[in-house]
C-alpha positions in Angstrom: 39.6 -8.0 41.9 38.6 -6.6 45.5 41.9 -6.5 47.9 41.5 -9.0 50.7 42.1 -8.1 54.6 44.5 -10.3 56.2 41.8 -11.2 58.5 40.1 -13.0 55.9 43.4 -14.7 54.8 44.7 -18.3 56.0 48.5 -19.5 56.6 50.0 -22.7 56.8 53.3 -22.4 59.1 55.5 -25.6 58.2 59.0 -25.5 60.7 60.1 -28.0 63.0 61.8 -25.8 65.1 58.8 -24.6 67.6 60.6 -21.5 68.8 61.1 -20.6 65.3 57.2 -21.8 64.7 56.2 -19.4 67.8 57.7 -16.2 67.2 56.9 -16.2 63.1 52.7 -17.6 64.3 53.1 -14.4 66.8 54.1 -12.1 63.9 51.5 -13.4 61.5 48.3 -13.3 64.1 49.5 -9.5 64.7 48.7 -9.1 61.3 45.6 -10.8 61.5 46.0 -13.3 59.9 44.9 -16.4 60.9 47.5 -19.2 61.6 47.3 -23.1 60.9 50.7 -24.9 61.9 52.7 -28.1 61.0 55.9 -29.4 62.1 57.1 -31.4 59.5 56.0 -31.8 55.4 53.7 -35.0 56.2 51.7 -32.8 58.7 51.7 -29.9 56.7 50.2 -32.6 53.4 47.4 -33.4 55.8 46.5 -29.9 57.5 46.6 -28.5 53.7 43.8 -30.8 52.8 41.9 -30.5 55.2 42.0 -26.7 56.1 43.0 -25.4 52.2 45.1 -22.3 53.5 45.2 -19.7 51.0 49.5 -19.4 51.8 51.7 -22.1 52.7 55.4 -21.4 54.2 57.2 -24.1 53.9 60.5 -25.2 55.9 62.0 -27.2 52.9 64.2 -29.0 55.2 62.2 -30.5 57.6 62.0 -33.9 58.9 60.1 -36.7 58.0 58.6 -35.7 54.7 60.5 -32.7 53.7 59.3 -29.2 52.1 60.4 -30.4 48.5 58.5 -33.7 48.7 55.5 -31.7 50.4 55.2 -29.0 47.7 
């Protein structure tokens, strides 16, 4: 199976804390990686569906619909 460049590769961000959401989008795009976000589980539920990342990071504690309940 061919490697894949992170420029072809799609991440959900799930964390209610935006500064926290910021900085780790920020470290992800310099990676090239391209970055969906969601601030809470029921967000992240409906974004998933719709855009099908191909990675989800999931805050498990946020508010809501938590990560647990999400997942």
């Amino acid at each position: 199976m061919p490697e894949r460049d992170s420029r072809d590769l799609t991440v959900l961000l799930v964390e209610d804390f935006e500064d926290t959401r910021h900085f780790m989008r920020l470290e992800l795009e310099e990676q090239g990686f391209i970055v969906f976000e969601a601030e809470n589980g029921q967000v992240a539920v409906d974004t998933a569906a719709r855009e099908k990342p191909d990675v989800i990071l999931m805050d498990l504690t946020s508010p809501l619909m938590d990560g647990f309940t999400a997942t």
